[in-house]
C-alpha positions as CSV (number, residue, x, y, z in Angstrom):
1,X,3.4,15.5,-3.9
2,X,2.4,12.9,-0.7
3,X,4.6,10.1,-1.5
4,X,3.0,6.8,0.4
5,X,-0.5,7.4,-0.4
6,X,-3.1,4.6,1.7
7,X,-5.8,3.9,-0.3
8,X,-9.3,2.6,0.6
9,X,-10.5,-0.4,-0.9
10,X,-13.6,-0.1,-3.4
11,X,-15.4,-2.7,-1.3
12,X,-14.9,-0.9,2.2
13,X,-17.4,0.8,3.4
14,X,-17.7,4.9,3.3
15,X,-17.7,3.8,7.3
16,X,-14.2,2.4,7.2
17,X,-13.0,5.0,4.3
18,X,-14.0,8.0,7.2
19,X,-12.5,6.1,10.3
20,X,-9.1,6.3,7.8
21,X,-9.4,9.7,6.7
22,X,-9.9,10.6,10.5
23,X,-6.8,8.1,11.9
24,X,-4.8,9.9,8.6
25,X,-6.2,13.7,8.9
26,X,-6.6,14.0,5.2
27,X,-10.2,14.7,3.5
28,X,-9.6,12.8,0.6
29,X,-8.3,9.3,0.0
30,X,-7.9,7.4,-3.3
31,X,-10.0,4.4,-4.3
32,X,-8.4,1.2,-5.5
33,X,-9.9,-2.0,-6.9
34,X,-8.4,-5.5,-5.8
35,X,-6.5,-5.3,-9.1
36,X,-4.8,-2.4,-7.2
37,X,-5.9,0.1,-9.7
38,X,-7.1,3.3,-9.3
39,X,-11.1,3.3,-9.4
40,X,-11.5,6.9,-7.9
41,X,-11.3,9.3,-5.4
42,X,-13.4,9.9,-2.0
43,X,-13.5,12.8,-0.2
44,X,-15.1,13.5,2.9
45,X,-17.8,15.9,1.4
46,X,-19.0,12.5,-0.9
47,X,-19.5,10.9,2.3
48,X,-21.5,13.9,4.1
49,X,-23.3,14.3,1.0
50,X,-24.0,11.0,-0.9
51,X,-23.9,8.9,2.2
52,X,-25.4,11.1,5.3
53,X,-27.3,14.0,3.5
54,X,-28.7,11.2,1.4
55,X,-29.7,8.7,4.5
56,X,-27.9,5.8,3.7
57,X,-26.3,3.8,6.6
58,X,-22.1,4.4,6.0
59,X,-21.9,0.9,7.2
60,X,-23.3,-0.5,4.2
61,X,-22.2,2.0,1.5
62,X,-19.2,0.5,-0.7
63,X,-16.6,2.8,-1.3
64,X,-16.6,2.1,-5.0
65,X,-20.4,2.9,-5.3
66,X,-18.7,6.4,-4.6
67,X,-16.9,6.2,-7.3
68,X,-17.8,8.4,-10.6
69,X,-16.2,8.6,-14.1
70,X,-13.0,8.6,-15.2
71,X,-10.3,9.3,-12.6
72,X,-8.3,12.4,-14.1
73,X,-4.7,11.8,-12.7
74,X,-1.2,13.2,-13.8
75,X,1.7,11.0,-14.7
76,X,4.7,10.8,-12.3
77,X,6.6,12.8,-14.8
78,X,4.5,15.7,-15.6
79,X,5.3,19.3,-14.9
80,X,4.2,21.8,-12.7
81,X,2.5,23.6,-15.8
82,X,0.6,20.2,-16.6
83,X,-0.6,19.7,-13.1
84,X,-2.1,23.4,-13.0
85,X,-3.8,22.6,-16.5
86,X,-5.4,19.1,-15.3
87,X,-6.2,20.9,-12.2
88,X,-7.8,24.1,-13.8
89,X,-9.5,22.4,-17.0
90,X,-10.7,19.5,-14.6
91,X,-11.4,21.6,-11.2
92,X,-9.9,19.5,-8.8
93,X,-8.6,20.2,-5.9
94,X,-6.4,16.9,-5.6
95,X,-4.9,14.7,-8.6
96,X,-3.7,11.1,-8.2
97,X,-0.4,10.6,-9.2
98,X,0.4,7.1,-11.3
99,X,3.2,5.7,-12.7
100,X,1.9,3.6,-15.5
101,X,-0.9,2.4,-13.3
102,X,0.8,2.4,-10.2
103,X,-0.6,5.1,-7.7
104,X,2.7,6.7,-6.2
105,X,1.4,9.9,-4.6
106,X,-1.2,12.7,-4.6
107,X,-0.7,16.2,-5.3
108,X,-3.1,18.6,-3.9
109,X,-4.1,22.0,-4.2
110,X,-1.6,22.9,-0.7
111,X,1.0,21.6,-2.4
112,X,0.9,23.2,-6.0
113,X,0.4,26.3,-3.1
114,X,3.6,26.3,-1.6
115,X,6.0,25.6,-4.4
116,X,4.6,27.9,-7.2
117,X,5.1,31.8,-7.1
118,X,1.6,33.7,-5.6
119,X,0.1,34.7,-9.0
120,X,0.0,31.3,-10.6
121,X,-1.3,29.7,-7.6
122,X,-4.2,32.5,-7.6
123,X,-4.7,31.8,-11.2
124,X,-4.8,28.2,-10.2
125,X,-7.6,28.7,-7.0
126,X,-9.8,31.4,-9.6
127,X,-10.1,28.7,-12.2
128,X,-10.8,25.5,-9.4
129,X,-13.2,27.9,-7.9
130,X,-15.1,28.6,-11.1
């Protein structure tokens, strides 16, 4: 898991959420209300796609209008086995990580990678890729 996870506000802009991602080098940050709360998560692809491919002006489009459905995260407890599940059944590549409803990390796809044996974690990338 990344411990120390910054989030991007829902009401910054998928402007500001891409000048973080780039200042951070991830492709993926999570979305949190002003209640602090986890709303979502934005990657970089939902800004090429939604934003750019779609014409909109990333200046103007909230991050929480980028948003969709429930957030599928895993509990600060759960095992290995229940993160490749929730990753697998939900086919994500990254899962928030809460305690209660506090976000304390991320665990993604690299990391389930280096700390599993090699045929789980191809189990894990044939059922994501599906």
């Amino acid at each position: 898991m990344t411990p120390d996870v910054t989030c991007v506000r829902a009401k910054e802009t998928a402007l500001e959420a891409a000048k973080k991602m780039k200042d951070l080098g991830v492709g993926a940050l999570p979305i949190c209300g002003a209640d602090e709360r986890l709303k979502g998560m934005l990657t970089d692809r939902d800004i090429v796609v939604k934003v750019l491919g779609a014409g909109k002006d990333p200046a103007k489009v909230k991050a929480g209008d980028l948003a969709q459905g429930d957030v599928v995260t895993i509990g600060a407890d759960d095992d290995a086995e229940e993160i490749l599940h929730t990753m697998s059944q939900h086919q994500v590549r990254r899962l928030p990580v809460i305690d209660g409803h506090v976000l304390v990390g991320v665990v993604a796809q690299a990391d389930v990678a280096r700390a599993l044996p090699d045929p789980t974690v191809g189990d894990l990338l044939e059922a994501i890729s599906a």
